[in-house]
KEKE-3310 file (N, C-alpha, C; in steps of 0.2 Angstrom, whole numbers, plus 5000, padded with zeros to 4 digits):
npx = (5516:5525:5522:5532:5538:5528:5529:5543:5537:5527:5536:5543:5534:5531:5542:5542:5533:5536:5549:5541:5533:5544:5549:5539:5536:5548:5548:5536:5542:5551:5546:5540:5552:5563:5571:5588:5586:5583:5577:5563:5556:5563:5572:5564:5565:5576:5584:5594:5599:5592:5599:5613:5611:5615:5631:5634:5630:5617:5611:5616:5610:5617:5632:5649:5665:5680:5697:5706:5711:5702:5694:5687:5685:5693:5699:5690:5678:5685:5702:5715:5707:5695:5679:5669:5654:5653:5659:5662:5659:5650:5645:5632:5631:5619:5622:5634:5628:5631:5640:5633:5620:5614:5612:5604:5594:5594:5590:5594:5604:5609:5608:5614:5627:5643:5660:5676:5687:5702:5713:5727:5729:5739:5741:5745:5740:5727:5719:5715:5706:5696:5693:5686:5675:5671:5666:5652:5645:5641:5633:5639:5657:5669:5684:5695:5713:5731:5735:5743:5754:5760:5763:5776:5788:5800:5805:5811:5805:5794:5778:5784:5778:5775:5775:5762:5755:5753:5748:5736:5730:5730:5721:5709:5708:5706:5693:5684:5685:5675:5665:5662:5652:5651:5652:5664:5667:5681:5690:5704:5717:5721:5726:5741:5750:5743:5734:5744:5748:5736:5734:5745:5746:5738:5741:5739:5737:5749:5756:5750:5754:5766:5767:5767:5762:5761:5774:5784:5778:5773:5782:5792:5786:5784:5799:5807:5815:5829:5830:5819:5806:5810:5806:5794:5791:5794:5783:5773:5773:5773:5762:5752:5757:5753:5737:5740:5741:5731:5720:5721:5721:5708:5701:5703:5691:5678:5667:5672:5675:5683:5685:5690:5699:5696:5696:5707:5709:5700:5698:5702:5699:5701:5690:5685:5692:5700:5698:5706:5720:5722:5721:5716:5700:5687:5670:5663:5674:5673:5659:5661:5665:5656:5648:5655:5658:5644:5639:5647:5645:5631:5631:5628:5638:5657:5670:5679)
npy = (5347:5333:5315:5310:5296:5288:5284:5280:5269:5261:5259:5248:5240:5234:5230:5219:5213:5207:5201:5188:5183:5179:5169:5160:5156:5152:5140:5132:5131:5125:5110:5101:5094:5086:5071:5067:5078:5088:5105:5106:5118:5129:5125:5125:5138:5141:5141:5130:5116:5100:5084:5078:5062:5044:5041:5029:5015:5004:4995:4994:4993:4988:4979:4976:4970:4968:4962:4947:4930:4923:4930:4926:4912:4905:4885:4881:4875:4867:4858:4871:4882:4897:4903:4909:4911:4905:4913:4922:4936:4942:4930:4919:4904:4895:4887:4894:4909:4922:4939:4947:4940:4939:4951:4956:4948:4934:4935:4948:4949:4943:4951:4964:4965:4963:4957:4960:4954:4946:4932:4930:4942:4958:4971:4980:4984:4984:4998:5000:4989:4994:5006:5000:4996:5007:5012:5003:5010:5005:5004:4998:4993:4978:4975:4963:4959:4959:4945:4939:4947:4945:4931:4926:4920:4922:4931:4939:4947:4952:4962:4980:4988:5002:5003:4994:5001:5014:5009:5007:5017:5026:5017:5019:5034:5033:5025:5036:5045:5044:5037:5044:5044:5028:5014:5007:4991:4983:4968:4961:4953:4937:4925:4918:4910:4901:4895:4887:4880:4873:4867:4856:4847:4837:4826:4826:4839:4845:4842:4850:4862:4861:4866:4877:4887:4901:4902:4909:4904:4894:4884:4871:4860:4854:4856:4863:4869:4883:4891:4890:4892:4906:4911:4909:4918:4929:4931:4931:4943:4953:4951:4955:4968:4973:4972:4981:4995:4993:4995:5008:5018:5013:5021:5034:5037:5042:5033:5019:5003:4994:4977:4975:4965:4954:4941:4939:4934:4923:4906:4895:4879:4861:4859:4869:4873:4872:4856:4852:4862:4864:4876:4888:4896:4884:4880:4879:4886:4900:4902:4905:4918:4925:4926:4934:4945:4949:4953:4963:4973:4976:4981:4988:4998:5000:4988:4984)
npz = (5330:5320:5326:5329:5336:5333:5320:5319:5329:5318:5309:5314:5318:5304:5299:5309:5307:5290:5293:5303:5290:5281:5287:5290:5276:5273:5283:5280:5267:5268:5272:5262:5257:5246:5240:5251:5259:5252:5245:5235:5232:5231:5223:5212:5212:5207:5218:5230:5220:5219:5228:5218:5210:5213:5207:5204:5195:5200:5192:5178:5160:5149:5143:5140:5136:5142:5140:5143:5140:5150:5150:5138:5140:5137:5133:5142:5136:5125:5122:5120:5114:5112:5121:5119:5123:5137:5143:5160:5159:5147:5143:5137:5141:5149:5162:5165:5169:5165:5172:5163:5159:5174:5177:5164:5161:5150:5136:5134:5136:5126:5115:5120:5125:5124:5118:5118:5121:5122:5119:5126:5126:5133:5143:5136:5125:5130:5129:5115:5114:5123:5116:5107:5115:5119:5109:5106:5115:5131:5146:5158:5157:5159:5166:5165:5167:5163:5168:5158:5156:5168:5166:5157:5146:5154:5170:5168:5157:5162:5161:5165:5184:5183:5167:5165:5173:5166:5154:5158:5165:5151:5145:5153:5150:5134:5136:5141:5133:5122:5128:5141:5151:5155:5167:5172:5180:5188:5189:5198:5196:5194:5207:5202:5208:5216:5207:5200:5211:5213:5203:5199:5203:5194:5181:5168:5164:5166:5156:5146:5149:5148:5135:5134:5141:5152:5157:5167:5179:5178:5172:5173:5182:5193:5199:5214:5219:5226:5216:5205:5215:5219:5208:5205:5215:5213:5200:5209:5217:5207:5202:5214:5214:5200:5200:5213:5207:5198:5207:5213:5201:5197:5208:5205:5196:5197:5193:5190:5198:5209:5212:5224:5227:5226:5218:5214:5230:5229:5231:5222:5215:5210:5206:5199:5188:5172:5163:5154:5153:5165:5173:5167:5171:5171:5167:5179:5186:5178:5183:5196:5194:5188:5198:5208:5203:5200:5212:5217:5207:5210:5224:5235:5241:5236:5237:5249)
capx = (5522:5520:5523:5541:5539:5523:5532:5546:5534:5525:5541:5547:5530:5531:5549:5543:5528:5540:5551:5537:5531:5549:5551:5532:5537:5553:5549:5530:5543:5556:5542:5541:5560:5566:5577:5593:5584:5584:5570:5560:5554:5569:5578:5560:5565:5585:5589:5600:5598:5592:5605:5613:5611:5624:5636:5636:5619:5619:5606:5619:5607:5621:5640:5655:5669:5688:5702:5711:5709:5699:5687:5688:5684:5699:5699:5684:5674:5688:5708:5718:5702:5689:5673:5666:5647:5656:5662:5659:5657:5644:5642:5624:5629:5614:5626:5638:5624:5635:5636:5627:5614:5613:5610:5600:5592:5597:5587:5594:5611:5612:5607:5616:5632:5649:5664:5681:5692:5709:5717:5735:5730:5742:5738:5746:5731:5720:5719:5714:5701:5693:5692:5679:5670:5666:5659:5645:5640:5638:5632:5643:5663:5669:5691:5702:5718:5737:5737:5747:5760:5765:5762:5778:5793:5805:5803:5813:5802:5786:5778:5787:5773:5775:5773:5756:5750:5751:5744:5728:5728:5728:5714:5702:5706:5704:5686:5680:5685:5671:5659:5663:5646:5651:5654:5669:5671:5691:5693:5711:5722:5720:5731:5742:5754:5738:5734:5749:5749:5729:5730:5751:5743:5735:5748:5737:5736:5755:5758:5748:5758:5774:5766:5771:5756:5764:5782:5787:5775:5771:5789:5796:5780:5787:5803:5806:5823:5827:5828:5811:5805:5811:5805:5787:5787:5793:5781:5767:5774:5771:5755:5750:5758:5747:5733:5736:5740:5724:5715:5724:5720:5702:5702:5702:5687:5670:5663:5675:5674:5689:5683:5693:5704:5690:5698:5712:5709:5696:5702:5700:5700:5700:5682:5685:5700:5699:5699:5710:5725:5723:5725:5712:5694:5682:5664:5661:5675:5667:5649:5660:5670:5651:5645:5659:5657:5639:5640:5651:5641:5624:5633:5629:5646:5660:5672:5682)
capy = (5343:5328:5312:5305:5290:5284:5285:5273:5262:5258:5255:5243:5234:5231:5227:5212:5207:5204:5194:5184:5180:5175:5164:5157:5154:5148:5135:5130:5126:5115:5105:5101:5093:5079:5067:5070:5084:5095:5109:5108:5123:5133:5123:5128:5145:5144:5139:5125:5110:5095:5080:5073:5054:5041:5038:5021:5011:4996:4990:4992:4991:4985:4976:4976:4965:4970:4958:4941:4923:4925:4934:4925:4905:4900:4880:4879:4870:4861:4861:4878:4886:4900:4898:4915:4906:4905:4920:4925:4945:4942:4923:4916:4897:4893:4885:4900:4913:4926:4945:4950:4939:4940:4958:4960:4942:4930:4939:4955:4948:4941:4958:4971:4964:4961:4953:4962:4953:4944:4927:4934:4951:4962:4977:4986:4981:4986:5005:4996:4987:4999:5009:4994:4995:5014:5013:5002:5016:5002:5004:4994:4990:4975:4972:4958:4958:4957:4938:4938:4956:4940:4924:4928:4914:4925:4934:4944:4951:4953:4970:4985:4990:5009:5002:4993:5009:5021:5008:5003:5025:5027:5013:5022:5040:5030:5025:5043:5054:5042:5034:5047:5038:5022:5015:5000:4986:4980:4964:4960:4947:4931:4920:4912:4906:4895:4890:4883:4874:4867:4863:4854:4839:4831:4826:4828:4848:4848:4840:4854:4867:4862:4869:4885:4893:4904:4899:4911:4903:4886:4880:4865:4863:4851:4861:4863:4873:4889:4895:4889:4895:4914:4913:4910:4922:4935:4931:4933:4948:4957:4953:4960:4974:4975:4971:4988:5000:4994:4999:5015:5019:5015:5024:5041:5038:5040:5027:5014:5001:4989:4970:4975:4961:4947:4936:4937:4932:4916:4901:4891:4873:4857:4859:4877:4875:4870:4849:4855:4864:4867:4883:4892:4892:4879:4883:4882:4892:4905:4905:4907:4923:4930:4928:4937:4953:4952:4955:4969:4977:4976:4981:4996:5002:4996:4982:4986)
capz = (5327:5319:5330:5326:5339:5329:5316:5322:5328:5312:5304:5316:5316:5297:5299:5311:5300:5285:5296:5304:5285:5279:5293:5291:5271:5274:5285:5273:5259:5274:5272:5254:5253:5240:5245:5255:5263:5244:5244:5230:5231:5232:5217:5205:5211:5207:5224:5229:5216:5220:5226:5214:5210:5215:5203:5203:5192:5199:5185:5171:5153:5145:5148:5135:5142:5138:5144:5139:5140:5153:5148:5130:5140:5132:5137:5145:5132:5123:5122:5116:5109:5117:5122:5123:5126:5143:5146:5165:5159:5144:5140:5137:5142:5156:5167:5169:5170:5168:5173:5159:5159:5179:5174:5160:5158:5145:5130:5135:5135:5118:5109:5122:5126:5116:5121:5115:5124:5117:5121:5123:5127:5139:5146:5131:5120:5131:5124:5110:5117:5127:5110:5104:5119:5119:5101:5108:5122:5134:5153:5160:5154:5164:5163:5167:5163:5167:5171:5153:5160:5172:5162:5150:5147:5160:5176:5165:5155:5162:5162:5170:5183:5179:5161:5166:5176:5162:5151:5163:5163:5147:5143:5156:5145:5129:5137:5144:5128:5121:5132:5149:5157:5156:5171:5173:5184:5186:5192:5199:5191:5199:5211:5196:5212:5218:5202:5200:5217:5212:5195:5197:5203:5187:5177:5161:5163:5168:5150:5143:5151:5146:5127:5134:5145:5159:5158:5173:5184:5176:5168:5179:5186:5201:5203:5222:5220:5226:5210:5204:5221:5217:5202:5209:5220:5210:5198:5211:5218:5201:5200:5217:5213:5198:5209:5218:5200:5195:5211:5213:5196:5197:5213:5204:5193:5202:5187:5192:5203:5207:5217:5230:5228:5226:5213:5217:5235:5226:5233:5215:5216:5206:5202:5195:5181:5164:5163:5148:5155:5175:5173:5165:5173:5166:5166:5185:5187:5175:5185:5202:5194:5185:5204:5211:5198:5199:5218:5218:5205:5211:5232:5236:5241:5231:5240:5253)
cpx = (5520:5524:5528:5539:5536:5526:5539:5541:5532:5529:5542:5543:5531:5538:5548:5538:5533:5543:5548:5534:5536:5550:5544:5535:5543:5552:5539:5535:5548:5552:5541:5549:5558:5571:5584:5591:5582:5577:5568:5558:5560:5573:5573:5562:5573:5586:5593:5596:5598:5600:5606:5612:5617:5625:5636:5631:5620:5614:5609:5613:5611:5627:5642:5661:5675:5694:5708:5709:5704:5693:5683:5684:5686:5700:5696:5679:5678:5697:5710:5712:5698:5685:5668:5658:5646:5658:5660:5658:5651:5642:5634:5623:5624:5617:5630:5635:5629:5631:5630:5620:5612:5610:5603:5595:5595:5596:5592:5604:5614:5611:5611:5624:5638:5655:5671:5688:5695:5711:5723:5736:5734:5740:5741:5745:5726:5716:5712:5707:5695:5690:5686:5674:5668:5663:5654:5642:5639:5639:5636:5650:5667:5677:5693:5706:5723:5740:5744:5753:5764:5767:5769:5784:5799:5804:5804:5811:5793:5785:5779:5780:5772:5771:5764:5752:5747:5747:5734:5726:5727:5721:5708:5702:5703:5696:5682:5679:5680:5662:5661:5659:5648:5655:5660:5670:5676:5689:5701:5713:5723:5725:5735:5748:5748:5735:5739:5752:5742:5733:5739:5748:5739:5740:5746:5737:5744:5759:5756:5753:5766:5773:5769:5765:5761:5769:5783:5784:5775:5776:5791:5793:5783:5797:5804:5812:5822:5826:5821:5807:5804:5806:5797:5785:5789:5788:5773:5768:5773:5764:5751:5751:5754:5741:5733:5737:5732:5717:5715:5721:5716:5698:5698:5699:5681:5666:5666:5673:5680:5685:5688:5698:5701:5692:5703:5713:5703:5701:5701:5702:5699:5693:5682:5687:5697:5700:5705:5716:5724:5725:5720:5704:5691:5675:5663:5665:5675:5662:5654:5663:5663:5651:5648:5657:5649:5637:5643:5648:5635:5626:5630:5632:5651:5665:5677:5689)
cpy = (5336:5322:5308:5298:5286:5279:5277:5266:5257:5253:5249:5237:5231:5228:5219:5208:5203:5198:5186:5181:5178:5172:5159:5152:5149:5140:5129:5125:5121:5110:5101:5098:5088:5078:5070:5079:5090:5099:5110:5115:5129:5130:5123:5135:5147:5141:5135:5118:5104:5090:5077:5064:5051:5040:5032:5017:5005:4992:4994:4990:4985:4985:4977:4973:4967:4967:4954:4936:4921:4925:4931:4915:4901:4894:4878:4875:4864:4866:4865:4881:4890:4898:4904:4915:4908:4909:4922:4932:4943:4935:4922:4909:4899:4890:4890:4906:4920:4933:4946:4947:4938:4949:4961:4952:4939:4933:4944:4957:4947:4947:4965:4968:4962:4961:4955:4960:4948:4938:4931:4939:4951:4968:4983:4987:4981:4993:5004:4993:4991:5004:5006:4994:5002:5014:5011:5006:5011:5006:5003:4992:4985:4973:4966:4958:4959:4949:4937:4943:4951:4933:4926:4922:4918:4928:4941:4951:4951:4961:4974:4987:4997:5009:4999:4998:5013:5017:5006:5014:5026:5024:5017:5030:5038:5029:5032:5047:5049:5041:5039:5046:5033:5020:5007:4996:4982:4973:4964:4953:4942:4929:4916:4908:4900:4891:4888:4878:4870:4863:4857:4846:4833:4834:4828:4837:4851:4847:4847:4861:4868:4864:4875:4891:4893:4901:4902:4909:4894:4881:4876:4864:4860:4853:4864:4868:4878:4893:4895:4892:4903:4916:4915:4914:4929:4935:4934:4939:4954:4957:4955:4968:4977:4976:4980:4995:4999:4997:5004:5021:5021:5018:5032:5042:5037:5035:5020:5009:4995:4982:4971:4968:4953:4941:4933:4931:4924:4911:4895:4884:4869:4858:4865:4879:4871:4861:4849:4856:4865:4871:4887:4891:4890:4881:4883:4888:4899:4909:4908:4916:4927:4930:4935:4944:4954:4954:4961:4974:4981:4978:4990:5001:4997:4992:4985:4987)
cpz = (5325:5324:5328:5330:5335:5324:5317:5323:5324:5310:5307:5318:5311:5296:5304:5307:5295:5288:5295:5296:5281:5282:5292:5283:5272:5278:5282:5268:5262:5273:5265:5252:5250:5245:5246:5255:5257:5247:5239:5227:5231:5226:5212:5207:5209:5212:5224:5226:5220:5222:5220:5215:5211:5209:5200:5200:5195:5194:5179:5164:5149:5146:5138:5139:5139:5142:5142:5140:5144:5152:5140:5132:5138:5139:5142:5143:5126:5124:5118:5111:5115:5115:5126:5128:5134:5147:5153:5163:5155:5141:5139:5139:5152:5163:5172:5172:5171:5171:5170:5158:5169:5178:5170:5157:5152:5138:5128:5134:5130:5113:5115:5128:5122:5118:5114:5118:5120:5120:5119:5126:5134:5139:5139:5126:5121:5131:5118:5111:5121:5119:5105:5106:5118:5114:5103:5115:5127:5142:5157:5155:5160:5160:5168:5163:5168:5168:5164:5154:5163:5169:5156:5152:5152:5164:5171:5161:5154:5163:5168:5176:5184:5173:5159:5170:5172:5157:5154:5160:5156:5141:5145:5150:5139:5131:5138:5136:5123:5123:5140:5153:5160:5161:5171:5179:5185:5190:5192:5196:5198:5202:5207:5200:5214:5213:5199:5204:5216:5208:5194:5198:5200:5183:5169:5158:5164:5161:5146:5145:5148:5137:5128:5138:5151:5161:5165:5179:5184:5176:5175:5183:5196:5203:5210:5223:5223:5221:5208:5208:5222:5212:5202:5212:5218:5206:5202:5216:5212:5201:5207:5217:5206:5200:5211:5211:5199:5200:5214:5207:5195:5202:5211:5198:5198:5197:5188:5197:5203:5212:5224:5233:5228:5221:5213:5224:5234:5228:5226:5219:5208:5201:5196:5188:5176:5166:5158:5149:5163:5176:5172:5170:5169:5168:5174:5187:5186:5180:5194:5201:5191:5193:5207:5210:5197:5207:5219:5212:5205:5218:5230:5239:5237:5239:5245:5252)
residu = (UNK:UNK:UNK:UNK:UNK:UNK:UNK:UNK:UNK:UNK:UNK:UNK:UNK:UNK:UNK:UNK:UNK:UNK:UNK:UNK:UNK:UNK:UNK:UNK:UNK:UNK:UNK:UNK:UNK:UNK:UNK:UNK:UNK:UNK:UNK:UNK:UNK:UNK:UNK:UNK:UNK:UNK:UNK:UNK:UNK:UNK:UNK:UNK:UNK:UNK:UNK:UNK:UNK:UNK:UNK:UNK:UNK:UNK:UNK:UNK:UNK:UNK:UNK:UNK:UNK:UNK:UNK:UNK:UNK:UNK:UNK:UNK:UNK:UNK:UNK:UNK:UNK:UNK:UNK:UNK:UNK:UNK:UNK:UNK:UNK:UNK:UNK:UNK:UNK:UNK:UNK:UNK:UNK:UNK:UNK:UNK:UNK:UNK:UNK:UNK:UNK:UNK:UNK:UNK:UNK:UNK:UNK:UNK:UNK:UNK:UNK:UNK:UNK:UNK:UNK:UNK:UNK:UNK:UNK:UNK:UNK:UNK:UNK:UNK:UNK:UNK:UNK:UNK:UNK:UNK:UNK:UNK:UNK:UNK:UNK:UNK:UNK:UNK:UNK:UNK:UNK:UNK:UNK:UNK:UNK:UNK:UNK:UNK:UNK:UNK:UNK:UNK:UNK:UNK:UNK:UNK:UNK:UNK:UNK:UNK:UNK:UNK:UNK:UNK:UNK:UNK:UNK:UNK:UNK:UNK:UNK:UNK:UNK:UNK:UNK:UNK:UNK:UNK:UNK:UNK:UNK:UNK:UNK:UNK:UNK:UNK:UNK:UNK:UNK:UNK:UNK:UNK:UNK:UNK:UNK:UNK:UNK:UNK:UNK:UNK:UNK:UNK:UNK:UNK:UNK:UNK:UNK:UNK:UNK:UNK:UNK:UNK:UNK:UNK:UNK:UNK:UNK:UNK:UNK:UNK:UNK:UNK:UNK:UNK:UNK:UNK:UNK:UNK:UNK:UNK:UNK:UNK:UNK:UNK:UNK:UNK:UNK:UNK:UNK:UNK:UNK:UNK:UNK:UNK:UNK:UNK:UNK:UNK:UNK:UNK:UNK:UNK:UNK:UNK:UNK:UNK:UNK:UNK:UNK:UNK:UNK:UNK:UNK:UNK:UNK:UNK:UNK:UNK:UNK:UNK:UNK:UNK:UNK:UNK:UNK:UNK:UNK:UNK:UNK:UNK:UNK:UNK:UNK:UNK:UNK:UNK:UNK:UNK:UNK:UNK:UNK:UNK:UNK:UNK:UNK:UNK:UNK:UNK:UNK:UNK:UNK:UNK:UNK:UNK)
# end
């Protein structure tokens, strides 16, 4: 009869050999990983695909800038005019050394940046804007805005902030169904309570003010009332509350990045403001707001 046992044997040799050589292989191609552990050899055979890359570029190619006065350098190089040059996102003046050229050198700035920002603009323009920017495919989209949602002649009617959410929401959709790569960085709308406490005390900026910039903040600059007082501090409870739309908003794009409240939180001074109005940043204030945005774009986690 023939020998069954043998028979067994065999099989459950060959059954350890196999093993033993997918355990020898298997741990041959452990060895062989890509970064965050990937196995090379297992993602040319199908296996599991390499990690992805981070999200985030911090070496941006190219900037586009979408915002308001701001962004525009309005009264930085003379009175009631921009002074794009200036621009803390894409200017090329040597003194402000903006993002873009912090970025991409000065050369690289004057042919791969462009500057579609609005003296005036509010957030319900900036659709609009953003729709300029994605035409140029750029790298990088850099916003501010909002300071004008608050800056309006009555507490009255400054922008709903419901109304400034869906329009911030519908700017990022306006960019994605375009440029879907591009990645944006939000600055927050400045402290227009503290620039209103720096810039009250030169009389010449308080003259210019009374032309009509930021009535709900500015108007009756040395008004101490309570009314005046309310009126202040509603004005700068809206714009925190913008502030947090916008870092909510930018929250639920992985391309996004908001300052984390960086500009906001900038302690501007004398040195900073327009000589012009007291109000606007003038060229230093510019290079402190390029530094800010070039900090938190080149960080390797976004701001806290």
């Amino acid at each position: 009869m023939p020998d069954r046992s043998a028979g067994r044997r065999s099989r459950t040799t060959l059954a350890a050999l196999a093993a033993v050589t997918f355990l020898g292989t298997t741990v041959l191609t452990g060895c062989d990983s890509g970064p965050e552990g990937t196995t090379k050899g297992a993602a040319a055979e199908g296996g599991r695909r390499p990690a992805a890359a981070p999200v985030w570029d911090r070496s941006p190619e190219s900037v586009a800038a979408v915002g308001d006065s701001i962004t525009r350098g309005f009264d930085a190089c003379s009175v009631l005019a921009d002074c794009p040059e200036v621009s803390w996102s894409t200017g090329t003046d040597s003194t402000v050394r903006s993002l873009a050229v912090r970025l991409l050198g000065a050369s690289g700035a004057a042919v791969h940046s462009w500057n579609h920002a609005e003296t005036g603009a509010r957030i319900a323009q900036l659709p609009e804007q953003m729709a300029l920017a994605a035409k140029e495919h750029p790298d990088l989209v850099t916003v501010m805005i909002g300071a004008n949602d608050a800056c309006r002649d009555s507490v009255r009617v400054m922008t709903p902030v419901a109304d400034f959410r869906a329009s911030f929401e519908a700017s990022m959709r306006q960019l994605r169904s375009t440029a879907p790569k591009a990645q944006v960085y939000v600055s927050s709308v400045p402290d227009l309570k503290r620039l209103w406490s720096t810039g009250r005390s030169n009389q010449l900026g308080k003259q210019i003010w009374k032309l009509g910039i930021c009535k709900s903040m500015l108007g009756d600059a040395d008004d101490m009332g309570a009314s005046a007082v309310a009126r202040r501090a509603a004005v700068q409870d809206r714009v925190v509350a913008y502030n947090g739309a916008l870092s909510e908003v930018c929250a639920k794009d992985p391309r996004c990045r908001y300052d984390g409240g960086a500009v906001f939180d900038y302690r501007f001074t004398g040195k900073q403001l327009s000589h012009w109005d007291w109000f606007h940043p003038g060229r230093d204030g510019q290079a402190r707001l390029a530094e800010i945005a070039y900090r938190n774009v080149t960080a390797a986690r976004p701001p806290a």
